[in-house]
C-alpha positions as CSV (number, residue, x, y, z in Angstrom):
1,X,74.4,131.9,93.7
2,X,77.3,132.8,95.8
3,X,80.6,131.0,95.3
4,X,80.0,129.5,99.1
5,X,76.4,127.6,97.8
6,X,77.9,126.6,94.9
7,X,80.5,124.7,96.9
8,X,78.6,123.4,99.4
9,X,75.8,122.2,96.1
10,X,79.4,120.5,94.9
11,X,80.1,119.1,98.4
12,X,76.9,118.0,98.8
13,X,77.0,116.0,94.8
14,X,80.4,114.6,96.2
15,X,79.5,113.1,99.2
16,X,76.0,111.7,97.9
17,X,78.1,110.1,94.6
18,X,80.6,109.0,97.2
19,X,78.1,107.0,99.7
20,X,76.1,105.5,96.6
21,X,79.2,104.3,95.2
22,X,80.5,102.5,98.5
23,X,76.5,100.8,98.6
24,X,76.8,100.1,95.3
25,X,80.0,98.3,95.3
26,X,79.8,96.8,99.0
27,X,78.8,93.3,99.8
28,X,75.6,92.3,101.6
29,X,75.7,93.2,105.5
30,X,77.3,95.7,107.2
31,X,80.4,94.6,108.7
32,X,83.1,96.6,110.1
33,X,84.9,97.4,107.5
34,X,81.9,99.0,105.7
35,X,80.3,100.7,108.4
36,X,83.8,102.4,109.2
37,X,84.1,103.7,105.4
38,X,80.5,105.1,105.3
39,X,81.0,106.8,108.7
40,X,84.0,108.0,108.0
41,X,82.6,109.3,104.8
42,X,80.2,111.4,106.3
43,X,81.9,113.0,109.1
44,X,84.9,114.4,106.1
45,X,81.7,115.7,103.9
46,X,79.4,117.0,106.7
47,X,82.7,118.5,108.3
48,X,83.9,120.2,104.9
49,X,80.7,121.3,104.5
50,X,80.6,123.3,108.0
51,X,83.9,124.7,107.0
52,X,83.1,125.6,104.0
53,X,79.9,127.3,105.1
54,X,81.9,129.4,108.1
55,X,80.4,127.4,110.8
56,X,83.8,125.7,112.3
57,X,87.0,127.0,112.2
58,X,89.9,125.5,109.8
59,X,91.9,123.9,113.0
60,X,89.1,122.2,113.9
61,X,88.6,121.2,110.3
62,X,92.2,120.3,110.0
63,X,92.0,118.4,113.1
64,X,88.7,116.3,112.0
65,X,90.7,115.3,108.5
66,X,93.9,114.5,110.5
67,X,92.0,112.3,112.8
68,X,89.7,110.5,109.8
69,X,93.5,109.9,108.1
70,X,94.4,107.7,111.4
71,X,91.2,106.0,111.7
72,X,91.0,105.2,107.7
73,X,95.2,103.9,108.4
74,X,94.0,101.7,111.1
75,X,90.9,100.1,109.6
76,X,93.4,99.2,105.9
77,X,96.1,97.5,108.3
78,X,93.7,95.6,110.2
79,X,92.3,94.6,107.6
80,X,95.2,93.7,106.0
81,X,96.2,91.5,108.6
């Protein structure tokens, strides 16, 4: 195995261990909040997993992480509030 499958293999582990974890601990329903952090989820890990694999570039990449940061920020002070 090349070291690009055996990062997208770990990618793959870390994102699956991530969404069970946010089903396992979440309350019953799907509100906002939960449907945010499970999209959000998935757009980082299928995003790293395109870069990682060659199929975007790293500004995009960049760009998709900068943007999930301001999303994430504004779902923690609203809820917050």
């Amino acid at each position: 195995m090349t070291t690009t499958d055996l990062l997208l293999v770990g990618l793959f582990v870390l994102g699956a261990g991530t969404l069970l974890g946010i089903f396992k601990t979440k309350t019953a329903g799907f509100g906002r909040y939960t449907t945010s952090v499970i999209l959000l989820s998935l757009v980082l890990v299928i995003s790293a997993m395109l870069f990682v694999a060659g199929m975007i570039e790293s500004a995009i990449f960049i760009n998709v992480a900068f943007a999930i940061t301001g999303f994430a920020g504004g779902i923690v002070t609203a809820k917050e509030q």
